[in-house]
Each structure stands twice: as structure tokens, then as C-alpha cells.
Residue, then its C-alpha position, 0 to 999 in steps of 0.5 A: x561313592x560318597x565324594x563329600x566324605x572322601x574329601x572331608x577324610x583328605x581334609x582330615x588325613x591332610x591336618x593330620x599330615x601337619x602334625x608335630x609328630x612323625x607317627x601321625x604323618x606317616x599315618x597319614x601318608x598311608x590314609x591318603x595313598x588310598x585318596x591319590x587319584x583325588x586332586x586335593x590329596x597329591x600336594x600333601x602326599x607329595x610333602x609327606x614324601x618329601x618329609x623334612x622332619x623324618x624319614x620313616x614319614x618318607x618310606x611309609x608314605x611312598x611304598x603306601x602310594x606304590x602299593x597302588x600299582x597303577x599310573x597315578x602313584x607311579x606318577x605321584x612318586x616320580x613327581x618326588x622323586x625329581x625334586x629329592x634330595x639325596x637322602x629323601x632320594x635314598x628312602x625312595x629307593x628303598x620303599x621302589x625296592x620293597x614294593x618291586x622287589x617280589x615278583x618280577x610282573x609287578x617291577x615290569x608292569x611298573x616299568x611300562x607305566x613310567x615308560x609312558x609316563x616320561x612324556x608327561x607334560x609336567x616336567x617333574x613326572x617326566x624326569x622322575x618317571x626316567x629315574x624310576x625307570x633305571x631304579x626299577x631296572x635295578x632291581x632283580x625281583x625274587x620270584x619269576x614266571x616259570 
């Protein structure tokens, strides 16, 4: 792994985040979904998430990082999710509700992970992770184990 080119593609994907246009950002937001576990990338994720300009940057960027399935996206969402307003809040749902709504062993897995995730020592994750939790419970997945 070349850890010199991945941090020049956050410098990049991170200057791209900045743009004027909302079609850059959200590119952005998915380019950078890839780099999450990289600290340098969680800060601009988080503003992208939280995108003041438009929200189609919000639901791109947060069903990219969910799409991670793991414990550093779940944890990277919840963080934005406890500090979301309303709208934002909604646009999260909705991207939660699109990447977990399929199959019912993904939503689970999810779950789990934020069940571990509400004792987080950052206060954000902590609180996000109980909202993610009753989100996710939500949710009734389409397809089910036999």
C-alpha cells in the first residue's frame, strides 16, 4: 500500500470537497468514503455530511461512507448524526434507509456495531451511535434468511 499516494488523493478529494459546486463535493464525498479509516479524511467527510450548500452532497457522501459496512463508517456517520440539524438529520435517514434496507443481515450487522459503538469514548459517536440504533430498528429490510 502506497500510503503517500493515498494521502495526496485526501489532499485532492479534500480540495475538491471545497468547491463551489455541489456536484464536486458529492464527488468528493464518495472518493473519500474509500480513505475513512485515514485520519486526515474523517474532518472533511464529516463537513461534507453535513453540507451547508446542498443536500444531495449530504445523502451521496453518508450512503457512500455506509456502504463501508464496517465500524469506522458507522462510527464516522453517527459522529454526524449528533450534531445534525433537522434536514441534514433527514438526509441521513434517508441514505440509513437505503443502504439497510435490502437485506435484513446487513441492518443487524449495523446494529451490532453501534451497539458497541454507544460507549465510544467521543461523545458524538456515543450519542449518534443510540440514534443509529433506533433508526436502523426502523427499518424493515426487504429480503430475509429463509
Amino acid at each position: 500500500m502506497n500510503n503517500a499516494l493515498r494521502r495526496a488523493s485526501i489532499v485532492a478529494l479534500s480540495e475538491l470537497g471545497r468547491s463551489d459546486d455541489y456536484r464536486d463535493r458529492a464527488d468528493a464525498g464518495r472518493g473519500l468514503a474509500g480513505f475513512a479509516e485515514l485520519d486526515e479524511s474523517v474532518g472533511i467527510l464529516l463537513d461534507l455530511m453535513l453540507d451547508a450548500g446542498d443536500t444531495f452532497v449530504t445523502l451521496v457522501t453518508v450512503e457512500s461512507v455506509l456502504r463501508r459496512k464496517d465500524r469506522i463508517g458507522l462510527a464516522i456517520v453517527a459522529s454526524a448524526l449528533a450534531v445534525a440539524d433537522a434536514d441534514h438529520a433527514e438526509w441521513i435517514y434517508t441514505a440509513i434507509v437505503n443502504v439497510f434496507g435490502v437485506f435484513s443481515s446487513d441492518r443487524d450487522e449495523a446494529m451490532q456495531i453501534c451497539e458497541g459503538l454507544t460507549r465510544d469514548s467521543d461523545e458524538n459517536v456515543s450519542l449518534g451511535a443510540r440514534g443509529l440504533i433506533g433508526l436502523l430498528a426502523d427499518i424493515d429490510p426487504v429480503l430475509r434468511p429463509a
